[in-house]
N, C-alpha and C positions, 0 to 999 in steps of 0.2 A: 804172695806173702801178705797177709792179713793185718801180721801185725808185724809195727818196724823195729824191728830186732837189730840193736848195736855191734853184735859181733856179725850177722850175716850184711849187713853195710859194709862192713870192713874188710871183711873176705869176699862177698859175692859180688854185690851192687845191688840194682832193684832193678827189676825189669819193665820195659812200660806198661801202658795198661790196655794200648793200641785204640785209644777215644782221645777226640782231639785234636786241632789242626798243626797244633806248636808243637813238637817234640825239644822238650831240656832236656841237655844231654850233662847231668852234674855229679862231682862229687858225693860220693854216700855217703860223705859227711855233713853234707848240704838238706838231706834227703827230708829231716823234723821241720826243719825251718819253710823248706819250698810249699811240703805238703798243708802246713798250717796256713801261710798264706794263700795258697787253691783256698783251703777251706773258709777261710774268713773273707775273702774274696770272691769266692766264685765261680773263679776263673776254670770255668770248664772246657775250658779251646785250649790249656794249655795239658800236654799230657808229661810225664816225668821218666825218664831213664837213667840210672846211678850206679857210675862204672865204683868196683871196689875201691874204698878209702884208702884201705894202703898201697894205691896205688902211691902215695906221698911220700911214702918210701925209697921209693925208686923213679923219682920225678920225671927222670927222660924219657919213659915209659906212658907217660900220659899224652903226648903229641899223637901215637900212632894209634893206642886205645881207642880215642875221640874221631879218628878217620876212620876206625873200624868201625863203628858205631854209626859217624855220619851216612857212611857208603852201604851200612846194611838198610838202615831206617829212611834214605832219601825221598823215595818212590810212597812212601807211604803217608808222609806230611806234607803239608804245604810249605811250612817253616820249619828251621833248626835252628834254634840257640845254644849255644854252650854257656852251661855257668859253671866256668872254673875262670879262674883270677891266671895270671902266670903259672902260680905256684912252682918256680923252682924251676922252670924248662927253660929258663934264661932266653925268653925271647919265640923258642921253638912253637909252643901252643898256637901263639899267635900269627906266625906265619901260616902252620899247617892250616887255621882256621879261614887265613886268605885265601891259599889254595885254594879250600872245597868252596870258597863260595858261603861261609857261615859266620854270622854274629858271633863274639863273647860278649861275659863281662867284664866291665873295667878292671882294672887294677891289681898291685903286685900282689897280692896273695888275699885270702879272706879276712883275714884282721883288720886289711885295709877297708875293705868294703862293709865289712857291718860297723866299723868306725866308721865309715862315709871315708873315701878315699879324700876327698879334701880336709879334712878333720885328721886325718892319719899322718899325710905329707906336713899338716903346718908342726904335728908333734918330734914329726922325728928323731930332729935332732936332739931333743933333749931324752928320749927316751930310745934309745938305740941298747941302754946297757937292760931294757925289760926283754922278760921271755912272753907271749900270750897264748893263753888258752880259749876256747869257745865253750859254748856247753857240751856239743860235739866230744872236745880233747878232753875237759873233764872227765867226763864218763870212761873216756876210751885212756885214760895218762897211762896205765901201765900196757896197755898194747902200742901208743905212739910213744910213749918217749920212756920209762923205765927200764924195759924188756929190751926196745933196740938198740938201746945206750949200754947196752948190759951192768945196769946198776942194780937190778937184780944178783949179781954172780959178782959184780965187783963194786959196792958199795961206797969203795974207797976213792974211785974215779968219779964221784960227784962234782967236786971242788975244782977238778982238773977241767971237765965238760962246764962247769956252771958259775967261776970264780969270775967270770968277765959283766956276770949277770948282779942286776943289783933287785930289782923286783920281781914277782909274776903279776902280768896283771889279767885276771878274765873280766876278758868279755861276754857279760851274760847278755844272753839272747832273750831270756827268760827270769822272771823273779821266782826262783826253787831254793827254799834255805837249806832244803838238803845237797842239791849244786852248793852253793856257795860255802856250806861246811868241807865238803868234801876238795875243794878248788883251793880253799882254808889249807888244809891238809897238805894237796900239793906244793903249794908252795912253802911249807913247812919241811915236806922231804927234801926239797930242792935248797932248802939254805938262802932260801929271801924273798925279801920282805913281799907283802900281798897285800894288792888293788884290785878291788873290784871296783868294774866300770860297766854300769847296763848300758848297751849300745840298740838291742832289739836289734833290726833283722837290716839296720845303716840304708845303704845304697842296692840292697838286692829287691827290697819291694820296689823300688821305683822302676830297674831294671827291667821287674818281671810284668810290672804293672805296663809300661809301653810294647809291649807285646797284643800287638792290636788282634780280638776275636776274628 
């Protein structure tokens, strides 16, 4: 795949590119963000694999996803990283990735980490009632949360899914004022109020950056 096309991330993944000693095994929702950093970076020892995004859908489904991946790819790197955060598998990710014998990275999910997970943990509290987006969920809001909320077909169940909620806040990874209208937007469908907060890419550059050539 040539070029990184939002909906084949979210259905397919990305396959790697087989160069390279590191294989990342990440989220394809991850996939703009890791590649830019290769690029402005360098990092040519590191190669990329991006199981489907909506896998997030169905969270308990990415513990075994990441062992299939691990156990097909082993034989062929030196190293394996995973970059998914928990995301949702209450713990499981993290075991599985003891198991094989492979790194993650840190933290409860990626809003934690491109906030910088210490920076996330001291907010919490006070921001437990925000919803977040990345640039990722922008792009993607009616495949990740419109469509499987079915606020499409029932409109009416906003306030019921969303009344506990008092802000959206994106996290841009990126300065795009056409993101940020559209991020605008969503939290306009959603019935509250909008923060944007640039975080760029938090704790995953550093992450990706100690991944020794």
């Amino acid at each position: 795949m040539t070029a990184l096309d939002d909906k084949t991330l979210t259905e397919e993944g990305l396959p790697p590119c087989g160069a390279g000693r590191v294989l990342l095994i990440a989220c394809g929702a991850l996939a703009h963000e890791i590649l830019a950093l290769k690029r402005l970076n360098h990092w040519d020892h590191l190669d990329l694999q991006c199981l489907p995004a909506n896998l997030h859908l169905w969270p308990d489904r990415i513990p075994a996803a990441v062992e299939k991946s691990v156990t097909e790819h082993r034989r062929d790197y030196a190293d394996i990283f995973v970059v998914y955060a928990d995301c949702g598998t209450g713990g499981q990710l993290f075991e599985m990735c003891k198991k094989l014998g492979v790194e993650m990275i840190a933290g409860p999910h990626c809003y934690s980490f491109f906030e910088g997970n210490e920076a996330f943990a001291e907010k919490a509290e006070q921001e437990f009632t925000a919803f977040y987006l990345t640039d990722f969920l922008v792009r993607q809001f009616d495949a990740f949360v419109w469509k499987p909320m079915g606020l499409d077909r029932h409109p009416q169940l906003r306030d019921m899914y969303f009344g506990n909620y008092t802000k959206l806040v994106y996290q841009a990874q990126t300065n795009d004022p056409a993101l940020d209208k559209k991020a605008e937007d969503c939290a306009r469908r959603l019935g509250l109020a909008y923060e944007r907060r640039f975080t760029g890419y938090g704790d995953l550059a550093p992450a990706l950056a100690a991944l020794k050539p």
